[in-house]
C-alpha positions in Angstrom: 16.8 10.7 -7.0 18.6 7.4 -6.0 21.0 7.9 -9.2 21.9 11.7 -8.6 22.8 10.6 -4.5 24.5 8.0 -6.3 23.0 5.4 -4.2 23.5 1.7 -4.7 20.1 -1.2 -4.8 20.6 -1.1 -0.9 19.3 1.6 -0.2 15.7 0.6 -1.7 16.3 -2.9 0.1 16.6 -1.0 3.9 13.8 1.5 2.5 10.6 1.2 4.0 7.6 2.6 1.6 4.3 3.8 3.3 2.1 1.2 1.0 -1.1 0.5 1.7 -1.6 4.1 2.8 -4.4 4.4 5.7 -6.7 5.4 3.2 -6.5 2.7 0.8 -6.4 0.0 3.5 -10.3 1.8 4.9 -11.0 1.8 1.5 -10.3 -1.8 0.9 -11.7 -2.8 4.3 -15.2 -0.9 3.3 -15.8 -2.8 -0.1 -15.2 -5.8 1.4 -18.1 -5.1 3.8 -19.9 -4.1 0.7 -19.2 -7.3 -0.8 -20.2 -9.3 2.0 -23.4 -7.6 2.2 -24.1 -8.4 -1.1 -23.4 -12.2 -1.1 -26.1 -12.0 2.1 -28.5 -10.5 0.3 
């Protein structure tokens, strides 16, 4: 998409890019709850 606008490296510099999502960052929040249960155990 960037080379048919014809855009230049800029534009993915003054991008920003939804990363983590939500979901991933619950996700990585629950297995480290896991994990710490696991080391208690």
């Amino acid at each position: 998409m960037a080379m048919l606008c014809d855009a230049d490296v800029d534009m993915f510099v003054e991008s920003t890019f939804n990363f983590p999502t939500l979901a991933e960052v619950y996700r990585i929040a629950a297995l480290e709850i896991v994990e710490k249960r696991s080391q208690e155990l």
